[in-house]
ZAMARGU-4260 file (C-alpha; in steps of 0.2 Angstrom, whole numbers, plus 5000, padded with zeros to 4 digits):
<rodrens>
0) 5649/5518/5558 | 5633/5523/5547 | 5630/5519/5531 | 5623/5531/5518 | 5606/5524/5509
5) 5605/5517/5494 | 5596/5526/5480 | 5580/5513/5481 | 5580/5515/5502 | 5581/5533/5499
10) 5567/5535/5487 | 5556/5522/5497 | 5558/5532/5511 | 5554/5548/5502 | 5537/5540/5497
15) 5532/5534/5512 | 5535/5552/5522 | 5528/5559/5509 | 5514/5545/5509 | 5512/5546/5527
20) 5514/5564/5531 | 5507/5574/5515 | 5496/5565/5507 | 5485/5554/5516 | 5482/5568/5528
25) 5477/5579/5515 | 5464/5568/5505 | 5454/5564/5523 | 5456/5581/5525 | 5448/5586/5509
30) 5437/5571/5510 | 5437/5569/5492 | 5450/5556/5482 | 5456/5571/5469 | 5468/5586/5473
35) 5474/5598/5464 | 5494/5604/5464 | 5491/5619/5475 | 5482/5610/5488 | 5496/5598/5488
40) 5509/5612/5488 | 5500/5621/5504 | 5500/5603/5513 | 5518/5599/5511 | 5524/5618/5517
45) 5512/5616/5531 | 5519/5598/5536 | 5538/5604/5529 | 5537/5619/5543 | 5532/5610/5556
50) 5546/5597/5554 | 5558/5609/5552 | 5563/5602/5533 | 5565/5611/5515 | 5554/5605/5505
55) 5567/5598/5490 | 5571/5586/5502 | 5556/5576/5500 | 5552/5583/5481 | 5554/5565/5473
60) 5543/5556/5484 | 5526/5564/5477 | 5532/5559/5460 | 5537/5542/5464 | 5521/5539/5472
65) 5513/5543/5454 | 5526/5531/5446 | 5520/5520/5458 | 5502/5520/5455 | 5497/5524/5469
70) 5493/5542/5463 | 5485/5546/5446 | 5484/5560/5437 | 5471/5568/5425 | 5473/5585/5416
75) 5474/5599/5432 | 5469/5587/5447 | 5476/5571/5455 | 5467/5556/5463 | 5473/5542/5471
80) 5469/5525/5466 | 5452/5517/5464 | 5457/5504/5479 | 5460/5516/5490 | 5444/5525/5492
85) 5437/5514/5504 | 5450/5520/5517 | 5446/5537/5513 | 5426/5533/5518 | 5428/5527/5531
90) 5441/5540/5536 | 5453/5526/5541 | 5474/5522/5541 | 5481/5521/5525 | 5498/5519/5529
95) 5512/5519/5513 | 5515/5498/5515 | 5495/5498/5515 | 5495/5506/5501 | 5508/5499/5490
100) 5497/5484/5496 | 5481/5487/5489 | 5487/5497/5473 | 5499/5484/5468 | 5491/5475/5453
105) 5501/5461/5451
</rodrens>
């Protein structure tokens, strides 16, 4: 028999697709560590096509990510955060527990 998700698994997984999927592929793609809303839109239709899935589904997961920290945001654009950057230079795999890693401040 299978078992719903909790909220917390739900939203966890929500993050990391949108992490994985969106993001990430989006800031090596720009090469810059800001975006602005549209770019992010145009992404997530892009990835959300492809995978056959409405974009709703996956609308809590970029806002979680800015809860998190992992995203920041300032006026019309959003960055990620400073200790992330290094990945994006060197153009490497910044996967969702990598980040959660690296951005967590604890």
């Amino acid at each position: 028999m299978l078992r719903e998700k909790g909220k917390y698994a739900s939203a966890t997984e929500n993050r990391r697709f949108v992490w994985e999927k969106v993001m990430w592929p989006l800031i090596l793609e720009l090469n810059n560590i800001s975006f602005t809303t549209l770019q992010y839109k145009k992404k997530r239709d892009v990835v959300c096509k492809e995978l056959g899935i409405p974009s709703s589904k996956i609308a809590g997961g970029f806002v979680s990510l800015l809860l998190k920290g992992i995203l920041y945001k300032e006026n019309d654009l959003y960055s990620i955060h400073y200790r992330l950057i290094p990945y994006m230079r060197l153009k490497a795999d910044c996967d969702y527990a990598t980040a959660v890693r690296e951005t967590n401040t604890k």
